[in-house]
C-alpha positions in Angstrom: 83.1 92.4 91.0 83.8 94.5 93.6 86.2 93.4 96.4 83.8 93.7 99.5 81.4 90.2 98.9 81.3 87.4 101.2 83.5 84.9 99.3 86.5 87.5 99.8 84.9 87.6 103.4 85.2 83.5 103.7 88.5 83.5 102.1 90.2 85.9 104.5 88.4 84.1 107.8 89.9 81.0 106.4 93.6 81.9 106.0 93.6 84.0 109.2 91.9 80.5 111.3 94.7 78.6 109.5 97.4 81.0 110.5 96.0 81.1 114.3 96.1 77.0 114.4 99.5 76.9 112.7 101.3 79.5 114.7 100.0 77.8 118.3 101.2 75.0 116.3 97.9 72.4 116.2 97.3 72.9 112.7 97.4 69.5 112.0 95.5 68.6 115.3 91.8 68.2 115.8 91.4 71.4 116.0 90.8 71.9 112.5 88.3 69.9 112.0 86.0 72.3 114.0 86.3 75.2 111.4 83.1 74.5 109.5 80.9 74.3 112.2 82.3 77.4 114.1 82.1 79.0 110.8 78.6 77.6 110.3 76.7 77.0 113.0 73.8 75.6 114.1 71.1 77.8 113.2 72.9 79.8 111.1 71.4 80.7 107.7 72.1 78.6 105.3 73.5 79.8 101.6 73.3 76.5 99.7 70.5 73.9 100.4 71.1 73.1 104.2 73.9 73.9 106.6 75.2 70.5 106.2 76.4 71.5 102.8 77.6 74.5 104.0 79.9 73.2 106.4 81.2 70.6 103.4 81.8 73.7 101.4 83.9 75.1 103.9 85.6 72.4 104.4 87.1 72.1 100.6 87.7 75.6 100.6 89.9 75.3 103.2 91.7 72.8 101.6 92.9 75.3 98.8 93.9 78.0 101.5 96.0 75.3 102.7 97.7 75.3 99.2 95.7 71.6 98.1 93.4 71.0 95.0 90.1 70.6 95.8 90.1 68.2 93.2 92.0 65.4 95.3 88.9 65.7 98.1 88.1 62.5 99.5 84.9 63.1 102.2 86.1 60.6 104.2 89.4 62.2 104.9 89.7 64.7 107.8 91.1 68.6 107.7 93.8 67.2 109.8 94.8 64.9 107.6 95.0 67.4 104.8 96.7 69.5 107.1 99.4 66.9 107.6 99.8 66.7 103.9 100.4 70.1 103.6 103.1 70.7 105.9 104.7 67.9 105.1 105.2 68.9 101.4 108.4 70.3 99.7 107.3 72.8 97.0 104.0 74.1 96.1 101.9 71.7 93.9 100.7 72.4 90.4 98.5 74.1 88.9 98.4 77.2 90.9 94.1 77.6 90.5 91.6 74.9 91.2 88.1 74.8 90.3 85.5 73.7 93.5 82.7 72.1 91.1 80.2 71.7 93.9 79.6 75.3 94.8 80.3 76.0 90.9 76.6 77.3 90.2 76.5 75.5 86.9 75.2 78.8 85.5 73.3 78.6 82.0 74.6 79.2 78.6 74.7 83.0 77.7 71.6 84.2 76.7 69.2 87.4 76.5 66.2 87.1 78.5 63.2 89.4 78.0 61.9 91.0 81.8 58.5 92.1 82.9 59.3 95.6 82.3 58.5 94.9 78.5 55.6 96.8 77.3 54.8 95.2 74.0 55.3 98.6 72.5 53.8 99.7 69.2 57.5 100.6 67.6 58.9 97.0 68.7 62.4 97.8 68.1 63.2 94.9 69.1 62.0 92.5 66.5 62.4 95.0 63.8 66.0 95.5 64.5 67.1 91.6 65.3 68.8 90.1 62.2 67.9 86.5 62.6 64.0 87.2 63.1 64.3 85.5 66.6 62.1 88.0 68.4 57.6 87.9 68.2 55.2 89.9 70.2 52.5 88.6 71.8 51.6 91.2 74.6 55.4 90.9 75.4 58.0 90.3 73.8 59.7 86.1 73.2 63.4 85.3 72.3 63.5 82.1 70.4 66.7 80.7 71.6 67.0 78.7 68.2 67.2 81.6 66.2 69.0 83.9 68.4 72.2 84.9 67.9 73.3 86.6 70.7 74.2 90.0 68.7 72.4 92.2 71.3 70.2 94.4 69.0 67.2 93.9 71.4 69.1 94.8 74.3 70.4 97.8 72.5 67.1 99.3 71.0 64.9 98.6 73.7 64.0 101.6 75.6 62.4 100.1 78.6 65.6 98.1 79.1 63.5 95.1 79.5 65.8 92.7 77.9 68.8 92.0 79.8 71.8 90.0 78.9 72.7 86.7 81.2 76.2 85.7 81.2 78.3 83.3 82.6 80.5 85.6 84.9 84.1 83.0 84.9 83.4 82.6 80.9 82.9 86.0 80.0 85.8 87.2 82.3 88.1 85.1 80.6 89.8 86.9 77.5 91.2 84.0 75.6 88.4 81.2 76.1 90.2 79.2 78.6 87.0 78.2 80.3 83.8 76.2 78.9 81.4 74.2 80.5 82.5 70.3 80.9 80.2 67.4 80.8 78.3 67.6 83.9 77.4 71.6 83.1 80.0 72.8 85.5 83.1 74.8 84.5 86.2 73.4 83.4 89.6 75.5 83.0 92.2 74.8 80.0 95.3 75.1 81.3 96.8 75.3 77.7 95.0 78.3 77.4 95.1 79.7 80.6 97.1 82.8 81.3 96.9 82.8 85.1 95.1 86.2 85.0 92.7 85.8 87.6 89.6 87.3 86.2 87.6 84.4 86.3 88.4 84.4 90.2 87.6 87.7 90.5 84.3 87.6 88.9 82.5 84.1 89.8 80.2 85.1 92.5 79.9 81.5 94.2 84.1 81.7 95.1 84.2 78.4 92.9 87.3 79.4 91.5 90.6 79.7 94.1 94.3 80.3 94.1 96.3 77.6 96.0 98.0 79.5 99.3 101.6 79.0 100.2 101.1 80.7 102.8 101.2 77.4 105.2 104.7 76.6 103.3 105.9 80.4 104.8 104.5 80.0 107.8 106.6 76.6 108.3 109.6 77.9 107.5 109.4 80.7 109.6 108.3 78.4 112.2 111.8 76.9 111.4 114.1 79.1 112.1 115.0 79.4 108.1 116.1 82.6 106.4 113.1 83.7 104.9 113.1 87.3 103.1 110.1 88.8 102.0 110.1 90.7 98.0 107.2 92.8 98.4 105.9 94.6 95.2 104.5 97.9 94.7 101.3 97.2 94.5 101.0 95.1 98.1 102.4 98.4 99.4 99.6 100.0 98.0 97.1 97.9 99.8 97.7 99.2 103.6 97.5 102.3 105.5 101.1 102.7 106.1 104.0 103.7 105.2 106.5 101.6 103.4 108.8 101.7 106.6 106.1 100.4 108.8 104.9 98.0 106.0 108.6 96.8 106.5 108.5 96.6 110.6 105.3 94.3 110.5 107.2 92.0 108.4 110.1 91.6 110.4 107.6 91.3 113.4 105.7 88.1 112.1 109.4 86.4 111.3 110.6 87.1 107.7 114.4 87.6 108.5 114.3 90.5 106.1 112.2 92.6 102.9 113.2 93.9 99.6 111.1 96.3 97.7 110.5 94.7 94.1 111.1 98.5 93.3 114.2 97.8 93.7 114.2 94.9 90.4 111.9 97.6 88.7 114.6 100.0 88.4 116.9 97.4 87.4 113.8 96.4 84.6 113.4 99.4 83.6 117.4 100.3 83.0 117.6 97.0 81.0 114.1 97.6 78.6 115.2 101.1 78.3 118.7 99.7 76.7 116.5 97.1 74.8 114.1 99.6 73.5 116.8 101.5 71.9 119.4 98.5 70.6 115.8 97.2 69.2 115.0 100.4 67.2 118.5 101.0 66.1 118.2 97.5 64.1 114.7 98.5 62.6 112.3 96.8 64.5 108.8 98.1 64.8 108.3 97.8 67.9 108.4 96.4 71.7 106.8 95.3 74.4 107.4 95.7 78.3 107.8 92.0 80.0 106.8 92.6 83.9 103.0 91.6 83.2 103.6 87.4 83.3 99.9 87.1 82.4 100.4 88.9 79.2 103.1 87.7 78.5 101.5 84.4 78.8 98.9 85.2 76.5 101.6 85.8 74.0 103.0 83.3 73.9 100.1 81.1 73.9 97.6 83.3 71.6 99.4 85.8 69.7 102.5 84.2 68.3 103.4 86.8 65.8 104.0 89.1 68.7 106.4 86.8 70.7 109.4 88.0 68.6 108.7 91.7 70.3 108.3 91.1 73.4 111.5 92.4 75.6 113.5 89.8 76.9 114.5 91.5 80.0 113.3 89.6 83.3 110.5 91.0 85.4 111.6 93.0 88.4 110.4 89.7 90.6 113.4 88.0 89.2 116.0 90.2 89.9 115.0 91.4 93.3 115.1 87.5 94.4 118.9 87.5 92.6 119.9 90.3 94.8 118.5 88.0 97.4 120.1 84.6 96.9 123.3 86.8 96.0 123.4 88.4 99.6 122.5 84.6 101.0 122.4 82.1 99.0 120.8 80.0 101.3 118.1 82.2 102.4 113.8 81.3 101.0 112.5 84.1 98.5 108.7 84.5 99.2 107.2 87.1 97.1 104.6 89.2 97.8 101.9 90.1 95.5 98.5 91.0 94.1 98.1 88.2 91.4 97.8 84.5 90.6 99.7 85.2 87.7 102.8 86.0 89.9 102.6 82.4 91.3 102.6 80.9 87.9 105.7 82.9 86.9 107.5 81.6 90.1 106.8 77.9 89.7 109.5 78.2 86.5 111.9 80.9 88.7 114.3 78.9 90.0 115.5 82.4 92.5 111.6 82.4 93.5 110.6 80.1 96.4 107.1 81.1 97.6 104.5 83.4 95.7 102.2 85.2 98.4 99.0 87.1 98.1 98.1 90.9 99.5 95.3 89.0 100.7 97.6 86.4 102.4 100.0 88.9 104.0 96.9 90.8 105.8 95.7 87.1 107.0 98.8 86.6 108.2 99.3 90.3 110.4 95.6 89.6 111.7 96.4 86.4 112.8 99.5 87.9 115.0 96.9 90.6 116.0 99.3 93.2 114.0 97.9 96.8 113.6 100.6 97.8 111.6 99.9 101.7 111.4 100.7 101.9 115.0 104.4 100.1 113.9 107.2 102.5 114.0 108.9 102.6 110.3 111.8 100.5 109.8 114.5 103.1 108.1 117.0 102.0 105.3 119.2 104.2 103.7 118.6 103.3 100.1 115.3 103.2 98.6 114.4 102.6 94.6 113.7 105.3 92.4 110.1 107.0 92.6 109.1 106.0 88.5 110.3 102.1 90.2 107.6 102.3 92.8 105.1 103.6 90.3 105.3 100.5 88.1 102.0 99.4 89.9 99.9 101.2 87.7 98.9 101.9 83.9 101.5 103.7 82.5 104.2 103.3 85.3 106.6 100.8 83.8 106.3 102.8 80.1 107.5 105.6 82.4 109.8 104.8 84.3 111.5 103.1 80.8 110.8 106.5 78.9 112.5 108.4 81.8 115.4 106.4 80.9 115.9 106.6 77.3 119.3 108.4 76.2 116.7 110.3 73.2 113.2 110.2 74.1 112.0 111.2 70.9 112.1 107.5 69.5 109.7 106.6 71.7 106.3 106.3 70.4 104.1 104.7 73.7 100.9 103.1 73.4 99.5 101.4 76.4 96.8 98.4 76.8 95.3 99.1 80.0 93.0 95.4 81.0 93.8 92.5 79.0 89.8 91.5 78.4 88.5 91.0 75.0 89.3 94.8 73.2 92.4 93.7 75.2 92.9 90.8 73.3 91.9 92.3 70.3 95.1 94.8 70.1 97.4 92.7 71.2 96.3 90.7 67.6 96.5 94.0 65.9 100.2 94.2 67.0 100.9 90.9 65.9 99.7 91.7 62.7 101.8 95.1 62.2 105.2 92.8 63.5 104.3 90.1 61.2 103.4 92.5 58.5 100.0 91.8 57.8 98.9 95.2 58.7 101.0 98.5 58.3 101.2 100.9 61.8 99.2 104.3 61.7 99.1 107.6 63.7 97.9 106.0 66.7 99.9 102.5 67.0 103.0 103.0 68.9 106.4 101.2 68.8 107.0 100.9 72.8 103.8 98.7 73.9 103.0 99.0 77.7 100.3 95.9 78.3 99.0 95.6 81.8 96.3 92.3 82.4 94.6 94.3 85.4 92.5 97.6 84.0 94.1 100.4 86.1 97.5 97.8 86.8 98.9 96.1 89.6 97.3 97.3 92.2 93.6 96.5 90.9 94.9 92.8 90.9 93.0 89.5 91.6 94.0 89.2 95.1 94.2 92.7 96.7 92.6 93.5 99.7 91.9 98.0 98.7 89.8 99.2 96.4 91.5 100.5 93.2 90.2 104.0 94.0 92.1 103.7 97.7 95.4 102.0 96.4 95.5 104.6 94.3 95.9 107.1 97.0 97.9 105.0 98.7 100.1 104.5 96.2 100.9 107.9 95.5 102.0 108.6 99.4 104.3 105.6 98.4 105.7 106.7 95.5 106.2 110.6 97.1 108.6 108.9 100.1 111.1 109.0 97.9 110.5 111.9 95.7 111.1 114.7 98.8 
């Protein structure tokens, strides 16, 4: 779903009113409790039945962008008593996604529906072509949904396009089935399954699903006086219209005590898989996979077992951009900055990874200290990362930057899985299968495996703030800094 939609719209409002009440520190004042009604008021439109449940909407959403389940919501409670609760916590509480069930629109089981524009015609391709006999004509065409077998023949073959295909937008996002329908017909995540992609956040067009925000927990500590360095990856300096310098500048001007490119880790990722790749071919394996996606590397682990064995052991570039970190200061707070959810799953087990930060969190944050960052004049360091480090943000930057590094190129053989949706899924199996031996390689497998979760990479995350399109652009300025 494209990024411009009102629940991105209510999502940003709701961090940058946070941030405001926080930073004139009265967050956990009355104040709060106004933020439905201002956002809502009286006479206002409604979206859902009345305004009333509007406002009680709001109100749970705003919970999350404080970094609380929705699922501990007690009406009787307050936003300043939730607000209490969140400042007062120690570490970000699991799991990093919760599920708001009552704006969840409890959509219907998967199903092809036949439209209007039917015209009965005399070739019914339709009913000849369906398999199960599901489909008869009388002046239009009727689906019966007990013989149907949702194979899509009808929707193929018709040429009026009158038979359309109703989904479940969170379940047919998800590309390893970790999201059904629970008991009361709303949707219910598995977090045994989950792979903290994000799609299903993305893609449910009520905003029923939501990412937890630290960015209260930042906020505080900045608030604090604490040593708090920003890791900011390539794809969040994708998402502004800036230079990496100014990027830089604006966060030293809303408090972090310093920033580290995550370029900086990718170079250090990309020496180690490049070592990796070749130790790994030397010894006769078939192949390899890069490691900086967490969400794949998730689903791995979790769904494809026989590929586990391949995939590199070296860390993500996230890791060892927060060692240089604690290394310089050991006492300093690591907040990363990224475009995903599945960033903020990885850092709950990194013990150099404090804080887990959203491109769409960092812009709420710079609105709320009224910061127009192009105007900022660049903050200049004398060492920047390598250009092939900064292009890790998109499909085939990290097999790149890796190849670029290889002492004989020639081993390398690169195949790239660029989204991890369904034909996603379905290669990563294939892989397993060649490593586990069920299947032999051919001509067009390849033995060093780039898999990116997000079709295009990084920078067409769950929680960016640019189209794909502009970050693209955007990244390519970035990348050219340090080419001249």
């Amino acid at each position: 779903m494209n990024i411009n939609n009102n629940a991105t719209n209510v999502k940003k409002e709701l961090l940058v009113r946070i941030a405001k009440l926080q930073l004139a520190g009265v967050l956990d004042s009355r104040e709060i409790n106004k933020i439905p009604r201002e956002m809502k008021p009286a006479g206002s439109n409604p979206i859902s039945c009345c305004i009333f449940h509007d406002r009680e909407l709001l109100k749970m959403r705003t919970l999350a962008r404080m970094g609380i389940s929705v699922e501990n919501y007690n009406e009787q409670n307050d936003l300043d008593e939730y607000a209490k609760e969140a400042l007062e916590r120690q570490k970000p509480t699991w799991p990093m996604i919760t599920v708001l069930h009552e704006a969840c629109n409890g959509c219907v089981k998967q199903n092809f529906m036949v439209t209007n524009a039917c015209q009965g015609c005399f070739a019914r391709p339709c009913m000849v072509n369906c398999p199960k006999k599901a489909i008869h004509i009388v002046h239009h065409a009727h689906i019966d949904a007990n013989k149907c077998i949702h194979c899509g023949l009808c929707e193929q073959n018709c040429p009026y396009h009158a038979i359309i295909k109703i989904t479940v937008p969170c379940e047919a996002a998800c590309p390893v089935g970790a999201i059904s329908k629970g008991a009361d017909g709303h949707e219910v995540i598995d977090f045994h399954k989950c792979i903290y992609c994000g799609k299903c956040m993305q893609e449910c067009p009520f905003g029923a699903m939501m990412d937890k925000s630290q960015l209260v927990d930042v906020i505080k500590h900045i608030m604090n006086g604490k040593k708090v360095v920003a890791l900011y990856a390539p794809a969040i300096a994708s998402q502004f219209r800036a230079s990496a310098g100014q990027f830089e500048q604006a966060l030293l001007n809303v408090g972090f005590t310093k920033s580290i490119e995550v370029a900086v880790g990718a170079d250090i990722t990309a020496e180690k898989e490049a070592k990796e790749f070749e130790e790994r071919m030397a010894r006769g394996d078939k192949l390899m996979t890069t490691s900086c996606c967490s969400a794949y590397v998730r689903a791995v682990h979790i769904h494809v077992p026989d590929l586990d064995p391949c995939v590199s052991e070296t860390r993500s570039p996230m890791h060892y951009t927060a060692e240089i970190a604690k290394k310089n200061d050991p006492d300093c707070i690591t907040v990363f900055i990224g475009p995903c959810l599945a960033k903020k799953r990885e850092g709950f087990d990194d013990e150099l990874v404090d804080y887990e930060i959203t491109a769409e969190e960092i812009s709420a944050f710079f609105d709320a200290k009224e910061l127009d960052i192009t105007k900022l004049e660049a903050l200049d360091k004398a060492e920047r990362p390598s250009s092939t480090a900064r292009n890790f943000a998109r499909t085939g930057g990290v097999a790149e930057a890796v190849r670029c590094r290889l002492s004989n190129p020639d081993i390398l053989k690169l195949d790239v899985i660029n989204g991890l949706n369904k034909d996603g899924m379905k290669k990563l199996k294939m892989y397993g299968d060649i490593n586990s031996g069920k299947i032999e390689p051919n001509a067009n497998t390849g033995n060093l495996i780039e898999v990116m979760s997000c079709e295009g990479g990084c920078i067409a995350g769950p929680c960016v703030i640019s189209k794909t399109n502009v970050a693209n652009v955007q990244l390519d300025k970035y990348v050219n800094e340090v080419k001249k």
